[in-house]
N, C-alpha and C positions, 0 to 999 in steps of 0.2 A: 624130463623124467628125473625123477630122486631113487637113488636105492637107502633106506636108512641100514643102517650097521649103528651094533648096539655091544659099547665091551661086557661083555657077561662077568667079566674078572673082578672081584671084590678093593683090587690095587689098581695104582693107574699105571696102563701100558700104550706103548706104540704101536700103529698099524701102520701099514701099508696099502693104499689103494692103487690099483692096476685095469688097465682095460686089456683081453683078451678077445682076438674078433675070432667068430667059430672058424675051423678048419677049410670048412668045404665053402664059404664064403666069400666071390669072386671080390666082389665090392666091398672090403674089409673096411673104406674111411668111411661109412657112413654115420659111427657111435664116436665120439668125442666126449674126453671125461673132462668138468666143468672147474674143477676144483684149485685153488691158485696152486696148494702144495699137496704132495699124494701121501706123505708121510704124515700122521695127525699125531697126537697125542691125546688118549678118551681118558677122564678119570673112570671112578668106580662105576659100573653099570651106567654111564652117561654113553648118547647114541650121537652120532656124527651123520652128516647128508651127505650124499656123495652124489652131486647132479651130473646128468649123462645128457649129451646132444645127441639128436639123431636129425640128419640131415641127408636123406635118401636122393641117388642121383634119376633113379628108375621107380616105375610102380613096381612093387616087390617084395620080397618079404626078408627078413636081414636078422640072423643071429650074432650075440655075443656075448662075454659077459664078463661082470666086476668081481675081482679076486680082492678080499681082502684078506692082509698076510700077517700076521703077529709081529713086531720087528724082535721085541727083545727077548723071547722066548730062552735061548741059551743064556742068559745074564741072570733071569729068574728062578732058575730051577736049575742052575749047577752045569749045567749041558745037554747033551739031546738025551743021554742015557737015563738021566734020574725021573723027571717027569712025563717025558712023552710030547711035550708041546714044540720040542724045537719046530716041525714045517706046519704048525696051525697054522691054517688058514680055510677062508671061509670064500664060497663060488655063489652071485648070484645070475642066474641067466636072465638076460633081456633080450628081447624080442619085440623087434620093430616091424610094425607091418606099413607099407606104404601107400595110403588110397589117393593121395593126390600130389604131385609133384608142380612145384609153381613156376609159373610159365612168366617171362618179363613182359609180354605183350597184355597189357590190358584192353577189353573190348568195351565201347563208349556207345549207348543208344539215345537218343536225346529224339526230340519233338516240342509241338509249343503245346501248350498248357489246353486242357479240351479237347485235343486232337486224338487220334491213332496213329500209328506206327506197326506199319507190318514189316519184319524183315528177318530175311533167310540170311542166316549167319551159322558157316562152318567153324568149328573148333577144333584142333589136332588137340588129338588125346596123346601129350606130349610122354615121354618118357614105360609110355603102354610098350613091353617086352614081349608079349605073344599077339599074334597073329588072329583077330576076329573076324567071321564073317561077318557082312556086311549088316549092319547093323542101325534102323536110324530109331535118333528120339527128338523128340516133340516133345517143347516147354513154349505154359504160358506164360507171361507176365502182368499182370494183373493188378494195379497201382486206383487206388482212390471207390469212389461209390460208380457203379453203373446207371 
């Protein structure tokens, strides 16, 4: 995922990128920020990428978000008093939902060519956090002309 950030400021200033995991968020490493340096420098209205990993350990759903911070705000404007931008900074929320978490064991079905192949293969619905009744599904596979 990209968050873009765009300097609004007519001069070029420094930001700050940060990652903040939500509060109430057991599993806070799941958002990793991609970026080699956090401090950028944008010229005038020019917009920076700020790529985010998300790498979920559970199916789940995962808050947090990318703080980006003015650096030079007191340099530009005298101090905090004069302008008001000394703690500009700008919050985007992300939101990672997880539908599938990957599993290392790959499952292999093979047969000779013009044959069928029937087979009953279980799957652990790995990293599944709540409790389902029993539940079954049924898939076909279905390769080439009948």
């Amino acid at each position: 995922t990209i968050v873009a950030f765009r300097n609004p400021f007519p001069v070029p200033k420094r930001f700050l990128a940060t990652l903040k995991p939500a509060d109430d968020d057991a599993d806070a490493g799941v958002f990793t920020l991609m970026n080699k340096k956090q401090a950028t420098s944008l010229g005038p209205f020019q917009t920076m990428q700020i790529p985010v990993s998300y790498t979920p350990h559970s199916i789940a759903q995962h808050r947090a978000a990318i703080i980006t911070q003015l650096l030079d705000a007191a340099a530009a404007d005298g101090g905090a008093a004069g302008g008001g931008t000394a703690d500009l900074r700008w919050e985007f929320p992300v939101l990672g939902i997880a539908e599938h978490v990957h599993t290392e064991a790959a499952q292999k079905l093979s047969c000779r060519s013009r044959k069928e192949v029937r087979v009953i293969a279980a799957f652990p619905l790995t990293g599944l956090t709540t409790s389902l009744a029993s539940e079954d599904f049924t898939s076909d596979l279905v390769v080439g002309r009948d």
